[in-house]
C-alpha positions, 0 to 999 in steps of 0.5 A, spaced: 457 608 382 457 600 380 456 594 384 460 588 382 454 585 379 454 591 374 448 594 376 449 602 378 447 607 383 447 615 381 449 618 387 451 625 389 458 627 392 453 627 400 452 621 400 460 619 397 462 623 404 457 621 408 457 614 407 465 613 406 464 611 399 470 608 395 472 604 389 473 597 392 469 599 399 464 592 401 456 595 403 452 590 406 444 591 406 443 594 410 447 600 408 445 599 402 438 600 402 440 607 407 445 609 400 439 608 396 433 612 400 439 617 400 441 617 393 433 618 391 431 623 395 438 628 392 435 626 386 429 627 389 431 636 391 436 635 384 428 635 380 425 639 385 430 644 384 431 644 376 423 644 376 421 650 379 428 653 376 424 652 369 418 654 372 414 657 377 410 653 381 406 651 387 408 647 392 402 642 391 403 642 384 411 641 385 410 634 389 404 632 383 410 633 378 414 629 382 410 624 383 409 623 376 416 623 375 416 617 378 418 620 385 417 616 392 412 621 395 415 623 402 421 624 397 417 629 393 414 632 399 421 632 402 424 636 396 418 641 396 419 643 404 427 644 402 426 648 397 420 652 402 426 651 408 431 656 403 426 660 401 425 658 393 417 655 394 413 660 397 407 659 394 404 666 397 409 670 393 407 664 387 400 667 389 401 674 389 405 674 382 401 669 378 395 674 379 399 679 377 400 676 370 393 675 370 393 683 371 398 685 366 395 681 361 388 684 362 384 679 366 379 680 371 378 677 379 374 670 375 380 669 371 384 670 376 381 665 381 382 660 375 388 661 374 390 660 382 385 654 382 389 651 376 396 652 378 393 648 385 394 654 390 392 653 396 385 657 399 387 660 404 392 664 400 388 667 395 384 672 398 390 676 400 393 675 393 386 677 389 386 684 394 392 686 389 388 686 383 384 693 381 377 694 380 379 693 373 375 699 371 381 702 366 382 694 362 374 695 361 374 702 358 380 700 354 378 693 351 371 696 349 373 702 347 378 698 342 372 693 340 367 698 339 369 705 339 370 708 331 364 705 328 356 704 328 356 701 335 349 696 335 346 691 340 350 685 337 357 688 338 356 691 345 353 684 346 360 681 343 364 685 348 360 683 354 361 676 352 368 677 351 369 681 358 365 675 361 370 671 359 376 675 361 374 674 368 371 680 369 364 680 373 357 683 370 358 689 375 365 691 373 362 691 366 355 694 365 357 701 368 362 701 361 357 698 356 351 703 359 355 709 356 356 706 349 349 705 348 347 712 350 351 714 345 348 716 339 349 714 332 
């Protein structure tokens, strides 16, 4: 839409219904700045919208996203509780899957609770997200069994494989059932 002095508004076809917009139609202030605070908050769900639909993503990290945009922050938190309203954020389901994925790719509880840490999924869910993960047993003996199995195992390579394992999110508990078999093995 552009006013006679030339400057422009981008505004969807809700508010050319709901305002009665025109071509020629006279807008006072008041109207004006109710046209404005509409059209940034379609704009506003319009982003929403297009984001999540690129990327999953949490409500929380949604309106941060937004805000970076330059969205208004009551516009951003009025998208996501939109998008929460017609069912396209659930941040439980958002949980649920991201630790999934940690699972598929091979990753343990710690790497997990990073991953919801990062992705800014709210505490209260992750609980109930984490108790989908398994006790990581097969991953383990899988992973060792590819980085040491076929060769002369000695302490630096079992310690290698400890170290990766840590670093894949899995606990000490989890892994030193697995790595005690290998040193018992003999040469």
């Amino acid at each position: 839409m552009t006013f006679s002095d030339e400057t422009t508004l981008r505004v969807t076809e809700d508010e050319l219904l709901s305002f009665g917009l025109y071509e020629g139609r006279e807008i006072d202030a008041d109207e004006l700045a109710r046209l404005r605070k509409a059209a940034a908050s379609s704009s506003a769900r319009a982003l929403a919208a297009r984001m999540i639909g690129a990327r999953a993503l949490s409500r929380a990290a949604l309106i941060k996203k937004l805000s970076q945009k330059g969205v208004e922050e009551t516009d951003a938190i009025a998208a996501a509780d939109w998008l929460g309203s017609i069912g396209a954020l659930d941040d439980a389901s958002y949980a649920a899957a991201l630790v999934r994925r940690c699972s598929a790719s091979g990753y343990g509880a710690a790497r997990a609770k990073d991953e919801l840490y990062r992705a800014l999924v709210p505490r209260e869910l992750w609980d109930e997200a984490l108790a989908q993960l398994d006790d990581g047993a097969e991953t383990i003996e899988k992973f060792a069994a590819a980085k040491l199995g076929g060769r002369a195992i000695d302490e630096k390579a079992i310690r290698r494989v400890r170290d990766a394992l840590l670093r894949r999110g899995f606990s000490w508990e989890q892994i030193r059932p697995v790595l005690s078999r290998y040193r018992e093995l003999p040469e």
